[in-house]
Each structure stands twice: as C-alpha cells, then as structure tokens.
C-alpha positions as CSV (number, residue, x, y, z in Angstrom):
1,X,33.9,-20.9,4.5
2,X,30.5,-19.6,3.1
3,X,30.7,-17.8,-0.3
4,X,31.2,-14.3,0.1
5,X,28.1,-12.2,-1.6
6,X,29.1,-9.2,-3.6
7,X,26.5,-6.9,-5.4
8,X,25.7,-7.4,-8.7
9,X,27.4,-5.3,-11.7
10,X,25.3,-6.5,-14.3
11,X,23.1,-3.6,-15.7
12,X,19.9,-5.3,-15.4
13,X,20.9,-5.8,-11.7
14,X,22.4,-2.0,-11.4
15,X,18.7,-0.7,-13.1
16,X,16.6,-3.0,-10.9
17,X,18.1,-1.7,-7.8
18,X,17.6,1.7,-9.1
19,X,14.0,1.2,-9.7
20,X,13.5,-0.1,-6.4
21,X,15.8,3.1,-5.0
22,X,12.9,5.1,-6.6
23,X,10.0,3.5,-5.5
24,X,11.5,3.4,-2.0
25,X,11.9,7.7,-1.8
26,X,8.5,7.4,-3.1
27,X,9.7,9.3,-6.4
28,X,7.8,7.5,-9.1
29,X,5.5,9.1,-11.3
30,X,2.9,10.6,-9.1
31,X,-1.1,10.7,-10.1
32,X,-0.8,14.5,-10.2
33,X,2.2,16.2,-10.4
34,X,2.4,20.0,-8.4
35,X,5.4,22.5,-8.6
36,X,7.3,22.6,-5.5
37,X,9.0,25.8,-4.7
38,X,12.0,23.4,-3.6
39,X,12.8,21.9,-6.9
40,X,11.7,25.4,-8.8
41,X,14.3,27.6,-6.8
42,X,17.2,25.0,-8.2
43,X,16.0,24.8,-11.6
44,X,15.2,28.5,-11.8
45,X,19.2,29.3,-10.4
46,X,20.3,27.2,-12.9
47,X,19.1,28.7,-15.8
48,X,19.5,31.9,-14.4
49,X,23.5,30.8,-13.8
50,X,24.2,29.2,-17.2
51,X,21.8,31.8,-19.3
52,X,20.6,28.1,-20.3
53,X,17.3,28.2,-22.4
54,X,16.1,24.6,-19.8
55,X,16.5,23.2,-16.9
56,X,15.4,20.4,-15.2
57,X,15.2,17.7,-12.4
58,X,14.5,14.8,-14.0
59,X,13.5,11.0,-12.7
60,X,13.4,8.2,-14.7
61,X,10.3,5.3,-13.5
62,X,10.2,2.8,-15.7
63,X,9.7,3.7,-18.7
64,X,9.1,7.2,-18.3
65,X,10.5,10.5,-17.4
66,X,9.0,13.0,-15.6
67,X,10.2,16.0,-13.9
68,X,9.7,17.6,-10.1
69,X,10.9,20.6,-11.6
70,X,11.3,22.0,-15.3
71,X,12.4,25.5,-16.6
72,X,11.7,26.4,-20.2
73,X,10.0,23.9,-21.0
74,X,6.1,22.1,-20.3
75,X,6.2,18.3,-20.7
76,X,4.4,16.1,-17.8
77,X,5.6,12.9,-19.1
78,X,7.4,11.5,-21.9
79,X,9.4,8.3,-22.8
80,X,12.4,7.3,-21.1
81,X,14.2,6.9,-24.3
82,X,13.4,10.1,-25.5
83,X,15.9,11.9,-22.8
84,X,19.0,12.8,-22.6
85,X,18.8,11.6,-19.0
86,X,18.3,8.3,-19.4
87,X,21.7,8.1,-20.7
88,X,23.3,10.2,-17.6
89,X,21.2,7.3,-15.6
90,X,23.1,4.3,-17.0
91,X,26.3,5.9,-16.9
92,X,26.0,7.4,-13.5
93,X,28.6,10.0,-13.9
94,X,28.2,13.7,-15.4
95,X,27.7,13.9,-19.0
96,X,28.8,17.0,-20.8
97,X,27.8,17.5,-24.7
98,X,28.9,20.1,-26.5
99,X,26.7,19.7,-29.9
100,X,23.9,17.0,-29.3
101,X,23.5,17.1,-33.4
102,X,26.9,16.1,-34.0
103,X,26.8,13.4,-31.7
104,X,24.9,9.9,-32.8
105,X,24.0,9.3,-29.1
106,X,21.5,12.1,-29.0
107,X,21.4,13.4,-32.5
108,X,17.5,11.7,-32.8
109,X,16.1,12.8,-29.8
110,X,12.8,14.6,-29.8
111,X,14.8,17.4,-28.1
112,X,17.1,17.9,-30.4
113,X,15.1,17.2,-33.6
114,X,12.1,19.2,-32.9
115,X,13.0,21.8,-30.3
116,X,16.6,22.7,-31.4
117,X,18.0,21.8,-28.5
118,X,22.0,21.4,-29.2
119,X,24.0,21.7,-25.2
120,X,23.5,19.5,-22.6
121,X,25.0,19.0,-19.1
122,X,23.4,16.3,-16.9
123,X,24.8,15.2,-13.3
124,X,23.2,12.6,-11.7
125,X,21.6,12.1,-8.3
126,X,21.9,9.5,-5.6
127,X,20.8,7.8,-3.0
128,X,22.5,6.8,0.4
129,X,23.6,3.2,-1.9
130,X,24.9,5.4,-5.1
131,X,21.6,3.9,-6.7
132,X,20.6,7.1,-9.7
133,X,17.6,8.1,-8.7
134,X,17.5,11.3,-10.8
135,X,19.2,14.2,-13.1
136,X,20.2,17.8,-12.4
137,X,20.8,19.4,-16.3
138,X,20.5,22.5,-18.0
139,X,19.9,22.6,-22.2
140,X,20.4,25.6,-24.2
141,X,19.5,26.0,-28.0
142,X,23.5,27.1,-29.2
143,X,26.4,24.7,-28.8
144,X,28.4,25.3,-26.0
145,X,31.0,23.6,-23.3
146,X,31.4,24.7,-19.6
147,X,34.7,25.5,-17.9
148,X,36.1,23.4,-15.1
149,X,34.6,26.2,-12.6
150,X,31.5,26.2,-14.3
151,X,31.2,22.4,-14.5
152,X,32.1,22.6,-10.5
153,X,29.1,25.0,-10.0
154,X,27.0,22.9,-11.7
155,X,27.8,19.7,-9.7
156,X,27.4,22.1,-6.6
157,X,23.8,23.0,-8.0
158,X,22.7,19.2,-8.2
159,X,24.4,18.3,-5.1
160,X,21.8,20.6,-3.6
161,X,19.7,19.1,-6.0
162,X,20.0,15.3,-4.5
163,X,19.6,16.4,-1.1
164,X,16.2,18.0,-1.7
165,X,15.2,15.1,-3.8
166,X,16.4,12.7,-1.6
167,X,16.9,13.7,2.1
168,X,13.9,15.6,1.7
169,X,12.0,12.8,0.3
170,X,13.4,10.6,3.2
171,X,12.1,12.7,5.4
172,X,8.5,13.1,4.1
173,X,8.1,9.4,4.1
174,X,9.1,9.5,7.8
175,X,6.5,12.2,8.7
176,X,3.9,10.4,7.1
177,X,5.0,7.3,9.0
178,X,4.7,9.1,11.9
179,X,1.3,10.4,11.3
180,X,-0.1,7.2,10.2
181,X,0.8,6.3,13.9
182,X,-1.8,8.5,15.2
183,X,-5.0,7.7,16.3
184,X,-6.8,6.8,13.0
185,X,-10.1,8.4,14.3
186,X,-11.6,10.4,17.2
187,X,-13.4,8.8,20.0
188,X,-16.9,9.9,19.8
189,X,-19.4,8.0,22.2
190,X,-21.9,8.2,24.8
191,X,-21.3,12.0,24.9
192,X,-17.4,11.6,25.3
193,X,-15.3,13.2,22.2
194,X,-12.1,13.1,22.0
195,X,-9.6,14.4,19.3
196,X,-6.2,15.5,18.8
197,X,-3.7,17.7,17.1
198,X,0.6,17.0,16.3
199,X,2.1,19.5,14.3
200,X,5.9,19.1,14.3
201,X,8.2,22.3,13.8
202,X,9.8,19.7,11.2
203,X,9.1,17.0,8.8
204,X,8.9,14.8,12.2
205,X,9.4,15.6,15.9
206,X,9.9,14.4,19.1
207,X,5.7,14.8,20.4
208,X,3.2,12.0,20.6
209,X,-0.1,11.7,21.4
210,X,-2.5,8.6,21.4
211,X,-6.0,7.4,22.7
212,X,-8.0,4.5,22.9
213,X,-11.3,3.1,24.3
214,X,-11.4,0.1,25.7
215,X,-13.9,-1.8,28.3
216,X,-15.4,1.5,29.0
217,X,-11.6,3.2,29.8
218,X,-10.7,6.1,27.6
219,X,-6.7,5.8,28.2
220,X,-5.0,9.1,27.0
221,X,-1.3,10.1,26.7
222,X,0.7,13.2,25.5
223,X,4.3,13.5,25.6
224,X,6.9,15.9,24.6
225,X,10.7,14.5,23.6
226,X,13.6,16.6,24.5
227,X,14.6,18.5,20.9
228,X,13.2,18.2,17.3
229,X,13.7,16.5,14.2
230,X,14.7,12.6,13.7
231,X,16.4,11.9,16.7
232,X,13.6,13.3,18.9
233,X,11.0,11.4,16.9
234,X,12.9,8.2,17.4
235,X,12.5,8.6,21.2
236,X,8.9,9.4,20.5
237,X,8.2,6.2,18.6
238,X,9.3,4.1,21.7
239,X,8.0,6.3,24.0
240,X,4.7,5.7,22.1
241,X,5.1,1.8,22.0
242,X,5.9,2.1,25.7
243,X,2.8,3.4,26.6
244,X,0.5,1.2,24.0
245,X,2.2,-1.8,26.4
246,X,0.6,-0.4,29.5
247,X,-3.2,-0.1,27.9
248,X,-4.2,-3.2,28.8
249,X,-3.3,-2.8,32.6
250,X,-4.4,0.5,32.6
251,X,-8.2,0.0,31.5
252,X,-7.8,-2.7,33.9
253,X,-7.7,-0.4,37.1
254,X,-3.5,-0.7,37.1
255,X,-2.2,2.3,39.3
256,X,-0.8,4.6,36.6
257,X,2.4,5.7,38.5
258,X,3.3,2.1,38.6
259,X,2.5,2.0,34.9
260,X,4.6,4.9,34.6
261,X,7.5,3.5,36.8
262,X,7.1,0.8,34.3
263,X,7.3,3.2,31.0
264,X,10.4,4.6,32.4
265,X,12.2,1.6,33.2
266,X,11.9,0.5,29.8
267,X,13.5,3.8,28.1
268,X,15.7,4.5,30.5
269,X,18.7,3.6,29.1
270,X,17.5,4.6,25.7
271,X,17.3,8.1,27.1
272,X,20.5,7.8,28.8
273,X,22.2,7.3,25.3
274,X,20.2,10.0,23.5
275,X,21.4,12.3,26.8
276,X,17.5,13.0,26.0
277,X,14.4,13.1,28.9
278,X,10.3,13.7,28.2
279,X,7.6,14.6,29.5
280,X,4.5,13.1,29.8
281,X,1.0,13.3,30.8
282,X,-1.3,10.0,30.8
283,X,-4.9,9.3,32.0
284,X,-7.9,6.8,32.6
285,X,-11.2,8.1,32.3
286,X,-14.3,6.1,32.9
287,X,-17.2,7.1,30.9
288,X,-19.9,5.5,32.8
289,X,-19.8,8.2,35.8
290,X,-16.4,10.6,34.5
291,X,-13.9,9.6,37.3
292,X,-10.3,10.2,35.7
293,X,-6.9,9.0,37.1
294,X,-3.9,11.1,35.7
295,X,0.2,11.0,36.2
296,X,2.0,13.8,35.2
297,X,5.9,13.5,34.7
298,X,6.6,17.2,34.2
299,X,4.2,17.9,31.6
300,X,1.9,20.7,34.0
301,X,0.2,21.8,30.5
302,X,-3.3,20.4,31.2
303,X,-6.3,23.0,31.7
304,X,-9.8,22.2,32.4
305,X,-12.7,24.2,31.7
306,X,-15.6,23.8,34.0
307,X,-19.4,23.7,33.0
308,X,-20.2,26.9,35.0
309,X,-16.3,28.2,33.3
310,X,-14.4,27.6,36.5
311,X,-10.7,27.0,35.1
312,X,-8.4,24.5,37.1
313,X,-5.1,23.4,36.1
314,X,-4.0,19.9,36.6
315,X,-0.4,20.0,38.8
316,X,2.4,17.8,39.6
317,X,5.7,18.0,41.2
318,X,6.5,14.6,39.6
319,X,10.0,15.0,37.8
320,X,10.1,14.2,33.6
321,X,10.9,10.4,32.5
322,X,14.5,10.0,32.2
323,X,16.0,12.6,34.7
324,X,17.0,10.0,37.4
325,X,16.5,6.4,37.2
326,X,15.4,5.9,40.4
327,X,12.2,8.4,40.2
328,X,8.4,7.5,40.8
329,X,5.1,8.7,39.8
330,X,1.8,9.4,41.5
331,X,-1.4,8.8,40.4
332,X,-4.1,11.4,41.2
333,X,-7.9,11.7,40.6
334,X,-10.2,14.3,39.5
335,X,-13.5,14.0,38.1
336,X,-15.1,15.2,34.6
337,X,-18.9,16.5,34.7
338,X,-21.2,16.6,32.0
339,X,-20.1,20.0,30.3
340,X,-16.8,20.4,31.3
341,X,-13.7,20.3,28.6
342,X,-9.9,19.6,29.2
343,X,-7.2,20.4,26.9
344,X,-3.7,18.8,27.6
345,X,-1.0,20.1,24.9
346,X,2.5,20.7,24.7
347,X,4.9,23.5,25.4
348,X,5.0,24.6,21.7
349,X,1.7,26.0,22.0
350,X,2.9,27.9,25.3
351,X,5.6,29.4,23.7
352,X,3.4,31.0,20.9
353,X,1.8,33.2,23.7
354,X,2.3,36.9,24.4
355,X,2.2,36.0,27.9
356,X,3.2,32.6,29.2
357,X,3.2,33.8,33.0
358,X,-0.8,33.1,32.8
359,X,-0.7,30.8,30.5
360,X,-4.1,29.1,31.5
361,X,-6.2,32.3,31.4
362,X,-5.2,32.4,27.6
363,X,-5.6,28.7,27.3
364,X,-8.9,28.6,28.8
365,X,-10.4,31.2,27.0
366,X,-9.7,29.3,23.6
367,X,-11.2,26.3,25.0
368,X,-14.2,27.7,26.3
369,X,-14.6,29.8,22.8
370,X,-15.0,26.3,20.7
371,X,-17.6,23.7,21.9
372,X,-16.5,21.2,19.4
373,X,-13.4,19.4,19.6
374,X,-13.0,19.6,15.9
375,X,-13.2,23.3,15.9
376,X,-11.3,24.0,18.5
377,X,-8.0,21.9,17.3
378,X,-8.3,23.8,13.9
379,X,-8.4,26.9,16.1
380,X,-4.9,25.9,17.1
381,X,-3.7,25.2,14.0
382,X,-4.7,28.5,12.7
383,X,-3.1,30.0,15.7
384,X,0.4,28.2,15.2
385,X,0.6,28.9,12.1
386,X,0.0,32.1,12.2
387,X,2.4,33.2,15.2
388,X,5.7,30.7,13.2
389,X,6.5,27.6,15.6
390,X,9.5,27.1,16.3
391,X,8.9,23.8,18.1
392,X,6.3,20.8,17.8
393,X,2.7,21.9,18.7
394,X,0.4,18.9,20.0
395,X,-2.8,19.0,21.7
396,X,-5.5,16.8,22.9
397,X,-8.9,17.9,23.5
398,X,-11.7,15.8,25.9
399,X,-15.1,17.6,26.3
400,X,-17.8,15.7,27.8
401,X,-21.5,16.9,26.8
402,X,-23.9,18.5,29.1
403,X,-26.6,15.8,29.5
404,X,-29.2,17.6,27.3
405,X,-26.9,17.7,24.2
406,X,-26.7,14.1,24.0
C-alpha cells in the first residue's frame, strides 16, 4: 500500500498555508486601502457593544498587519510582531487578556507601551480549510474580562466577521472572473460597432454575453440562466463555452438552429441536474452587405431601430434550451442597413419598466436617443441603477453607420 499523506503540523507548514489562504481570497495588503461600509458596520457594533476604546479586523501578510476595518484608531500598516494578532494567528483559537501590562506576551507592544492599551479580546477568522486568515478584536484602555455571554457575543460578531471577509471575498474574486470573461474590447470596424453591458443583481449571475469577429462574421450571443447568484453563473460559464465551440462553424455559414441543437445537446443534462433552463439569442452578421442570421430560444428581447425610426422586434416561438430534450431551433434572416441599431438585452432590464406590456416602444426610444453604443449602454446603467434591480441586467448594442458617417 502507498503511504498515506496527512497535512503538515509543523508551524512553518501551518503559516505557509495560511499565507497562501490569504493570497488566495486576495486579502493581502492592497496598494490603496478604502473603508468598506462592510467591515466598518462590524467594527463600529463592536465597540459600540463592548464600550471598547478599538476595534478591528485585522490580516496578517507577511510581515505586516493591516486592517480592512479599524475603530479608534488610524494606522495603515505596521509590523506583524507589533500586534496582538499575530499571536491570535499562531494559536488559532480566541485569546482573552485581561491586563496586557501584566502579561510578558504583550507587555512590550507598541500598543500597550505607547497608547495605554491594557484589554484585549481577539477571535480568529477562517477559511473553508481552518487556514487564519484574519482577527475580529476589540481593545479598551482599563483592564477588563468578558462574561461567558459576552465572550459568546463576541465570537457571534467575528463569525459575521469571517463571512464578510471571506465568503464575500470569495465571491468578488468570482465576479471578477466572470467579467474578465467578457469580451475584452468592442468591435469597432468598417462602420459596425458593437458593445455590451452585464450587470448582475449579485456578485455574479446567471447572464452572458459575447462577440467576436472573425472572416468578416460578427457572431453575437446573449443568454439569460434561470435564477441568480453562483449556481446560475455556473450554468452561464458552460453555456458561454458552449457557444465559443460553435464560432468556428458559425462564421463558416453553419445553420445556426443546428448549432443551437448542438449547444443544447451539450447542456442538457447539466440543466437537467440544476432543474435550471436558459434562454438565448445568437446571430451571424456579415459586414460586407449587413445580412444577419439569428436563433432565438425564448429570449424575444431584441428591438431594432430603423434608419427612418421604424421599430421591429425580432420573434420566435422557439422554446428556451433545456425545456425538452428533444426541441429544435430555426434560423431566420433579417437584414441591417446603414443607420439602423439593434439592442438585444435581457429581461432584467424589462422588469425595470413602468410598463412592460409595450416594452419595445420604451426600449426603442432609448435606443434611438443615443447614437453611440458607448453612450447608450451607460444610459442603461444609469437607468438600472437608478430604478434597484432585482435581477441581472445585460445588453448588447449593434449600430451600423449611415454611409456618410464613416
């Protein structure tokens, strides 16, 4: 038999994979630290709880300490080995002392020396591994000790603590993942521009969009996961992939239902699992004379506004991906002129309207208001943030220029 692996004890080992633990939540010292109302409202309840003269969430990088949040007190950075912390990091369990004068662990620390700090209470905060990635602890100027139902309110305080730090942190890393899958830049060329927007209700969600140019072949999708948050950007991510297969065969003149049929065979029995379905809209246009193929698999959130401002909505009866395993697609054609602009977006932005029974009227008018793409997706932001969604908001703009703008 193989030798069985067991984790290191060591503390070397123990600090190394804490180190790494911060790093990985992307919790090490940043280049400019900002107050974030998250950490403040803990630290603030904490003093505010314990009449304590500081509080503070504290991570240890290295060498240094620095803290997300602090109350009472203004230090950016400082050594490791001035903090009471650091000791709460190596022994990963709550430390509670009394009189930090009396005792020769502390006794010389700037903190106590210089700013008459004499309480402290420090629990620490973990990651999914029990790897200390930080501190939750109040200091206070008189000697002091807590009850058992204050010490359990305190360890309630930093349990709230850890998930903010860490969940939270988790979480940001994801949505910037997620963005970073995004189109890196708009398509801008031969009087074609093409941009989009993806604002998710949460950190991430469960909308995608992408584009690419390729051989001439502008390939566009937008889709809309069932639900928000992590699970719904999971689905996203393949759904995404899913359709980055088809690109190829799709610039190549491939029939998009069958490149559909193809998309949905391939998540089916992920969306089976998830007991999740999406929609999605996908299209080929070519930019040499503005002939556009499109599938849509219960999206019906595409608008086009006309060079003369005729509005026409793109239709489909074609059913979502992932309703019945047997379904199909059909591809359909239209045709972009110079001067005419198409928005497809998803439902989050319908339910922001007064009223959705019209939706394109309303739609329309914003697209016809903004001539650039640019402006007209900050336009929707402005407008979803300003009416509170509760749901992902993506959009994807094409305008194609009236020959004597180019």
């Amino acid at each position: 038999m193989g030798e069985q692996l067991t984790p290191p004890t060591d503390g070397e080992s123990v600090e190394r994979r804490r180190q790494r633990a911060v790093e990985a939540l992307g919790l090490s010292v940043p280049h400019q630290q900002r107050r974030d109302e998250r950490f403040d409202r803990i630290t603030r309840l904490g003093s505010t709880l314990y009449g304590a003269a500081w509080s503070s969430i504290t991570v240890l990088d290295g060498g240094l300490a620095w803290f997300p949040s602090a109350r009472g007190f203004e230090i950016p950075l400082m050594s490791r080995e001035d903090t009471f912390c650091s000791r709460t990091t190596s022994v990963g369990r709550t430390i509670v002392v009394p009189d930090a004068s009396q005792d020769p662990l502390f006794a010389d620390l700037p903190a106590v020396v210089d700013d008459g700090i004499r309480f402290y209470a420090g629990v620490p905060l973990t990651d999914l591994l029990g790897n200390v990635v930080g501190v939750f602890c109040i200091y206070d100027h008189a000697p002091r000790t807590l009850s058992d139902d204050e010490l359990q309110t305190l360890e309630d305080l930093a349990a709230w603590a850890q998930h903010e730090l860490v969940s939270s942190s988790e979480m940001l890393r994801a949505g910037r993942v997620q963005a970073a899958m995004l189109p890196a830049s708009p398509i801008d060329v031969d009087g074609w521009h093409v941009d989009g927007i993806c604002l998710p209700a949460l950190t991430v969600g469960g909308d995608l969009f992408d584009f690419a140019l390729t051989d001439g072949v502008i390939h566009l999708g937008l889709g809309d996961v069932m639900g928000k948050g992590t699970g719904a950007a999971l689905i996203g991510a393949g759904v995404r992939a899913a359709v980055r297969s088809t690109h190829p065969a799709v610039v190549s003149g491939a029939d998009l239902g069958a490149t559909t049929s193809r998309v949905a065979r391939t998540l089916q029995d992920d969306l089976d699992r998830g007991e999740s379905f999406v929609t999605l809209f996908q299209c080929a246009i070519d930019v040499r004379d503005g002939s556009m193929r499109f599938v849509d698999a219960g999206a019906g959130l595409c608008v086009i506004v006309r060079a003369d401002g005729a509005v026409e909505r793109l239709v489909s009866e074609d059913r979502p991906i992932g309703i019945l395993p047997d379904d199909s697609w059909t591809e359909r054609r239209t045709h972009l002129a110079p001067g005419d602009r198409m928005l497809v977006f998803s439902d989050g932005l319908l339910d922001l309207l007064e009223d959705q029974s019209r939706w394109w009227y309303d739609i329309a008018r914003l697209v016809a208001e903004h001539e650039e793409p640019a402006k007209l997706l900050l336009a929707l932001r402005d407008f979803a943030t300003a009416r509170v969604s509760f749901d992902d908001v993506t959009a994807v703009v094409v305008h194609r220029s009236r020959e004597d703008e180019r």
